[in-house]
Kinemage of the C-alpha trace (Angstrom):
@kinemage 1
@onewidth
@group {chain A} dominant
@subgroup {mainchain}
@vectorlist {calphas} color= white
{ca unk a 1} P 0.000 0.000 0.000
{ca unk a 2} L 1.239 3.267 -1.169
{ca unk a 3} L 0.376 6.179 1.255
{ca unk a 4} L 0.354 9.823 -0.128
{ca unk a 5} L 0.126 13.265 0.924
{ca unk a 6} L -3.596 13.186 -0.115
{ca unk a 7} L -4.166 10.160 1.737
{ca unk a 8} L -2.673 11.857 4.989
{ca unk a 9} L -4.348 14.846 4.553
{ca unk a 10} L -7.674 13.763 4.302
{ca unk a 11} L -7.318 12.736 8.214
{ca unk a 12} L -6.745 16.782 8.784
{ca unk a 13} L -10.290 17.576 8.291
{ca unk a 14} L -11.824 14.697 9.527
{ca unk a 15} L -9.803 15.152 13.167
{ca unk a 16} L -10.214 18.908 13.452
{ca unk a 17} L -13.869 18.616 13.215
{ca unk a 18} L -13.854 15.969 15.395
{ca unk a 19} L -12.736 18.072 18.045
{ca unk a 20} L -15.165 21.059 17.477
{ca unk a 21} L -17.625 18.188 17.898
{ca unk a 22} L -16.387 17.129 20.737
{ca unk a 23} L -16.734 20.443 22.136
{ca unk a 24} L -19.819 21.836 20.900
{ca unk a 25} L -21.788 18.365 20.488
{ca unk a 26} L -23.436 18.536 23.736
{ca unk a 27} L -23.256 22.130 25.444
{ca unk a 28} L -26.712 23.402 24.116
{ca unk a 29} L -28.785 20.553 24.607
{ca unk a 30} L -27.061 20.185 28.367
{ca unk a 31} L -27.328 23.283 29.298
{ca unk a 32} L -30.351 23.815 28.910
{ca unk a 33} L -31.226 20.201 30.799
{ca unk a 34} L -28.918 21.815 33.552
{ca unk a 35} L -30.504 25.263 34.219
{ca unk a 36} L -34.108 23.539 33.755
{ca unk a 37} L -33.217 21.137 36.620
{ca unk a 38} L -31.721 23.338 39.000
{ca unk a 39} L -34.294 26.047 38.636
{ca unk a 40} L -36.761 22.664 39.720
{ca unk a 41} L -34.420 21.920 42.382
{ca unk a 42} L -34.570 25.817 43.810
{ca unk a 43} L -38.339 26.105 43.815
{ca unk a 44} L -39.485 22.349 45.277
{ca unk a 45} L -36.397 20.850 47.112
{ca unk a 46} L -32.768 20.790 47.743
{ca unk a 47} L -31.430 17.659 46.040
{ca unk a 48} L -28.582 15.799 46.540
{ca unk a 49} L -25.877 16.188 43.784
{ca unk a 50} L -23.147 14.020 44.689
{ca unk a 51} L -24.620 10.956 42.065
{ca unk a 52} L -24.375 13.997 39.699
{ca unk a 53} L -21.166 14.960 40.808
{ca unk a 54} L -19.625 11.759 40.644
{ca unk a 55} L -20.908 11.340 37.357
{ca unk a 56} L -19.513 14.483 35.759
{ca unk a 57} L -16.455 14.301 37.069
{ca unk a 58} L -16.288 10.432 34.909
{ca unk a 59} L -17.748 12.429 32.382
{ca unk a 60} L -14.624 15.233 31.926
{ca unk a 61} L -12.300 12.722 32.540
{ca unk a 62} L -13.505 10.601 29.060
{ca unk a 63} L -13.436 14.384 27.517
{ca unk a 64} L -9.762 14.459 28.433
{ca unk a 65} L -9.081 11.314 27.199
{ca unk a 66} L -10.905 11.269 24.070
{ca unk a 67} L -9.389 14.856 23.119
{ca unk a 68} L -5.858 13.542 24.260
{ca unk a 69} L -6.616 10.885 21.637
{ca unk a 70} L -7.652 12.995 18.989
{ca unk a 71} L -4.492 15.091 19.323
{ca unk a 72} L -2.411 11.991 19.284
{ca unk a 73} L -3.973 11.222 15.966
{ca unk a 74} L -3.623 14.350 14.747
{ca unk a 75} L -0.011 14.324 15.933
{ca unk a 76} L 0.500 11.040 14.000
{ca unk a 77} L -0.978 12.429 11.342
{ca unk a 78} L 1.858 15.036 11.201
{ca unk a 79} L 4.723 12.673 11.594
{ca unk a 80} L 3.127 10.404 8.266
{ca unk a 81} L 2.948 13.554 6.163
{ca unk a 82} L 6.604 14.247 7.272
{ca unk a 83} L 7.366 10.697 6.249
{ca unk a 84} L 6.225 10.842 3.222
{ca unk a 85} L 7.722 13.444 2.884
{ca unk a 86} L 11.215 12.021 4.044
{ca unk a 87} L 10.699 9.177 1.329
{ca unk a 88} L 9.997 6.710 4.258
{ca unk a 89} L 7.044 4.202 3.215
{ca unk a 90} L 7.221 1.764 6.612
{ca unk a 91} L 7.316 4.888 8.829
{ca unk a 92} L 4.729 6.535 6.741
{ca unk a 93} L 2.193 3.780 6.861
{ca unk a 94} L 2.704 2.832 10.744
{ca unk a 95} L 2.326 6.339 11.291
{ca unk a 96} L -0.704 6.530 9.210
{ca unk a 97} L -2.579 3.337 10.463
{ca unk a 98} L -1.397 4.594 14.475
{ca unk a 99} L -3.335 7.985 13.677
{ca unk a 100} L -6.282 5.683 12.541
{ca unk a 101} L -6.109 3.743 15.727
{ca unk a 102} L -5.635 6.754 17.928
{ca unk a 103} L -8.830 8.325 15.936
{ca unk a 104} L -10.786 4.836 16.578
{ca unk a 105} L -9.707 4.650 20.228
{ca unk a 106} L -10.989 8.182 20.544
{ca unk a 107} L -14.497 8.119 18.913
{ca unk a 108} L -15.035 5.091 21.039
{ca unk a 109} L -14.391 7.249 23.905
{ca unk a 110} L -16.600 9.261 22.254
{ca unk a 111} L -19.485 7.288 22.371
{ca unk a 112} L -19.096 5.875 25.944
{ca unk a 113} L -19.149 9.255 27.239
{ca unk a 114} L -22.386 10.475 25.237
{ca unk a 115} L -24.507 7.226 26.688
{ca unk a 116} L -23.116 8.694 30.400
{ca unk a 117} L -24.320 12.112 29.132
{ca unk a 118} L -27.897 10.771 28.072
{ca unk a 119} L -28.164 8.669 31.297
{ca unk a 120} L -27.506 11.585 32.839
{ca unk a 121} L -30.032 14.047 31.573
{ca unk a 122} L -32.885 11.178 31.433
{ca unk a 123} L -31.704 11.002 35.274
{ca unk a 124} L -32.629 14.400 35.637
{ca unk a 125} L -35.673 14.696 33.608
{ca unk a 126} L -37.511 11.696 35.526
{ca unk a 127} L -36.235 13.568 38.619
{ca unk a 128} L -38.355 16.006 37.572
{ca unk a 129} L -41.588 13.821 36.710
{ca unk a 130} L -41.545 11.814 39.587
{ca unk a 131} L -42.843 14.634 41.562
{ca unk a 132} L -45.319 15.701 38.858
């Protein structure tokens, strides 16, 4: 297999807006969840948060891992296109398939941490209904 500077590059795109998801996938829909719920808990009771907590601090810690992946892909990512550059086809392609992993590894992270962020919301909305 052959790997060029087009086949490199087309990882650029792809991993940057990865990222911006990453960042930006949930805030809205969370936020909003959040400010809904603790107005609730102001007006009918005082809650205990430390479930919530807990889970949030999970939560950021797949964030940092997944985005720590994501920059090691992009990273590799770098080091193929410099490979290629350098004439060096082994490098190139272990390079190139370790950026693929590292991009894998961190969707996968990914996903884990938007079924925590669902739970978590559906958590907080039936919080909300069982009083209702």
């Amino acid at each position: 297999m052959e790997i060029s500077f087009n086949t490199a590059a087309l990882l650029f795109p792809a991993i940057s807006l990865i990222m911006l998801a990453y960042t930006n996938r949930f805030l809205a829909l969370a936020a909003l969840v959040r400010s809904l719920h603790a107005k609730y808990l102001d007006h009918h009771k005082s809650g205990v948060l430390h479930g919530q907590i807990k889970n949030l601090r999970y939560r950021l810690k797949l964030i940092k891992n997944m985005q720590a992946m994501g920059v090691l892909s992009f990273v590799s990512c770098i080091v193929c296109m410099y490979c290629i550059y350098r004439e060096l086809d082994y490098l190139s392609e272990l390079t190139f398939a370790l950026s693929l992993l590292f991009f894998t590894i961190s969707l996968m992270i990914s996903l884990v941490e938007i079924q925590l962020s669902n739970k978590a919301l559906e958590l907080e909305l039936s919080d909300m209904e069982e009083d209702d």
